[in-house]
LOGU-636719 format. One record per residue (C-alpha): residue number from 1; residue in one letter; chain; x, y, z. Coordinates in steps of 0.25 Angstrom, whole numbers, plus 5000, padded with zeros to 4 digits. Example, Ala and Ser with C-alpha at 12.3 -4.5 7.8 and 13.67 -1.06 7.14 Angstrom:
BEGIN
DRENPA   lumvex   vexkol   torlum     px     py     pz
DRENPA        1        a        A   5049   4982   5031
DRENPA        2        s        A   5055   4996   5029
END
This chain:
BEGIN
DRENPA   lumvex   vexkol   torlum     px     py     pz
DRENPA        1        x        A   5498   4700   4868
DRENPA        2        x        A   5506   4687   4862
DRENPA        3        x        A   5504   4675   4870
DRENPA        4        x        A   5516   4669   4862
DRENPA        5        x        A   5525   4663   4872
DRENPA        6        x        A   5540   4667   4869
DRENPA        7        x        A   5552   4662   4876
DRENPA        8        x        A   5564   4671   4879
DRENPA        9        x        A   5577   4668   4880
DRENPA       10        x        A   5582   4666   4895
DRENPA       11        x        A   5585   4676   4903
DRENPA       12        x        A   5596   4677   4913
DRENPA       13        x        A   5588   4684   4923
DRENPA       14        x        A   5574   4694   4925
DRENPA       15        x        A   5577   4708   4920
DRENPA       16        x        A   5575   4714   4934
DRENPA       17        x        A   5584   4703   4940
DRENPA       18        x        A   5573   4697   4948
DRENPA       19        x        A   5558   4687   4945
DRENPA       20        x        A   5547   4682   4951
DRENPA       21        x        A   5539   4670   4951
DRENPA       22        x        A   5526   4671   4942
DRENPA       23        x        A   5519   4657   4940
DRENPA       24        x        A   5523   4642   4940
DRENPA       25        x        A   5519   4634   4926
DRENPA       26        x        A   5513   4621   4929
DRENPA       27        x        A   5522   4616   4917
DRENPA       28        x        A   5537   4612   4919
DRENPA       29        x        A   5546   4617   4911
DRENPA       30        x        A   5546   4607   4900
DRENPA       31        x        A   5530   4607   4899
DRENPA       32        x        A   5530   4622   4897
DRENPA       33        x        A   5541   4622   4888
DRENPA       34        x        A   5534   4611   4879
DRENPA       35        x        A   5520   4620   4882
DRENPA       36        x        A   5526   4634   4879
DRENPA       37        x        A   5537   4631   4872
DRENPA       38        x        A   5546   4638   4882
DRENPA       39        x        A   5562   4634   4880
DRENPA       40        x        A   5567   4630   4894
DRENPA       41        x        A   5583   4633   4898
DRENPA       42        x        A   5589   4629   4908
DRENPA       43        x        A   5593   4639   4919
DRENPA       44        x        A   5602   4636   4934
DRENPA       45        x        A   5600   4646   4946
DRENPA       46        x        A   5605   4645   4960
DRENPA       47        x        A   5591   4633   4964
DRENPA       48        x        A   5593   4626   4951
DRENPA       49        x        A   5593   4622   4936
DRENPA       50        x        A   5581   4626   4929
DRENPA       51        x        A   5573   4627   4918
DRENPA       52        x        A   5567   4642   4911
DRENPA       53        x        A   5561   4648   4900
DRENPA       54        x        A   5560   4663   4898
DRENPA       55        x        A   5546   4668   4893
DRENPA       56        x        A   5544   4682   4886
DRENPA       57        x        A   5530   4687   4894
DRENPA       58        x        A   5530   4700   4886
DRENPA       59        x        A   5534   4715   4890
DRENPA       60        x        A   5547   4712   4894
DRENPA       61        x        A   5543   4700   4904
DRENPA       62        x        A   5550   4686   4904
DRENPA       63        x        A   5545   4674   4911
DRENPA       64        x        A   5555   4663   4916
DRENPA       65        x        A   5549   4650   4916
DRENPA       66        x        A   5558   4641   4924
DRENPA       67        x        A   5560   4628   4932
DRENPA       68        x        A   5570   4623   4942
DRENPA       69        x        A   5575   4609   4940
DRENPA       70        x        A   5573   4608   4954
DRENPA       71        x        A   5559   4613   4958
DRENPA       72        x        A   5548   4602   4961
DRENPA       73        x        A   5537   4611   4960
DRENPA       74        x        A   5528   4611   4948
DRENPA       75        x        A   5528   4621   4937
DRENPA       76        x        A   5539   4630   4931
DRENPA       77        x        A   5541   4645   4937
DRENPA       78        x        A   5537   4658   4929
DRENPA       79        x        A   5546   4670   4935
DRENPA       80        x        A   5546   4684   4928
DRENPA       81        x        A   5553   4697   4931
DRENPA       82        x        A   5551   4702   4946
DRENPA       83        x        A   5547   4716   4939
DRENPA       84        x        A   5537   4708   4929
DRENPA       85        x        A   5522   4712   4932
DRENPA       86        x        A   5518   4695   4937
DRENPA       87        x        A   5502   4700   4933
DRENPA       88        x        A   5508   4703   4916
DRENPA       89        x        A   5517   4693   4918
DRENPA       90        x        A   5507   4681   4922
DRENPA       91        x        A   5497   4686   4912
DRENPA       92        x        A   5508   4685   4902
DRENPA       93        x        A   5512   4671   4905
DRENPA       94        x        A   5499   4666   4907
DRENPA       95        x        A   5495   4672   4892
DRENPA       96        x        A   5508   4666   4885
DRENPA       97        x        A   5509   4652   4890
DRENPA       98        x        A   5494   4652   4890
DRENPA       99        x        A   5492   4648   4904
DRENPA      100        x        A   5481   4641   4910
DRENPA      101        x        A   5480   4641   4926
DRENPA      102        x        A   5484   4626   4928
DRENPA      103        x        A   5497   4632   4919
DRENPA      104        x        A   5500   4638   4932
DRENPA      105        x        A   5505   4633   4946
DRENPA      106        x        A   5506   4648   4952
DRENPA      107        x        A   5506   4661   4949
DRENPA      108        x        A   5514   4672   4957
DRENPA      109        x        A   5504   4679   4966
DRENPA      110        x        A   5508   4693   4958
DRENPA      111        x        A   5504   4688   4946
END
């Protein structure tokens, strides 16, 4: 199993049309950008501007690390495919970026 991390280019939308929430990074964008060397774009939806990076997890499995402009809370969301397995998915992540538990500000009870 690589654990290089490899961004994607972004996507306009999940390949079954629907996500979920997997973790919240401790990191803002522009730490884990400096940390990982993800590339940020910016993004707009109907709550706000934001910020994301699309990471290749393996087997066909995208993550989409993102943050609003507006969102006051700590750390960057991880959403992944509603059909993505959250367990492969977390153990994936968690392997790429290296992740310790204070990496982490939540995990999706499914994962």
């Amino acid at each position: 199993m690589s654990t290089e991390l490899k961004s994607t280019a972004p996507a306009s939308a999940f390949p079954s049309g629907d996500s979920r929430s997997l973790a919240v990074l401790a990191g803002e964008p522009e730490t884990l950008a400096q940390r990982f060397g993800l590339h940020f774009v910016e993004g707009i939806d109907d709550l706000d501007r934001f910020l994301y990076a699309v990471v290749d997890l393996g087997d066909r499995c995208q993550a989409w690390i993102y943050k609003h402009d507006g969102d006051p809370n700590p750390g960057t969301v991880v959403r992944v495919d509603s059909e993505t397995d959250p367990v492969a998915a977390r153990r994936e992540l968690t392997a790429r970026f290296s992740l310790a538990p204070e990496d982490v500000l939540w995990w999706s009870s499914e994962a």
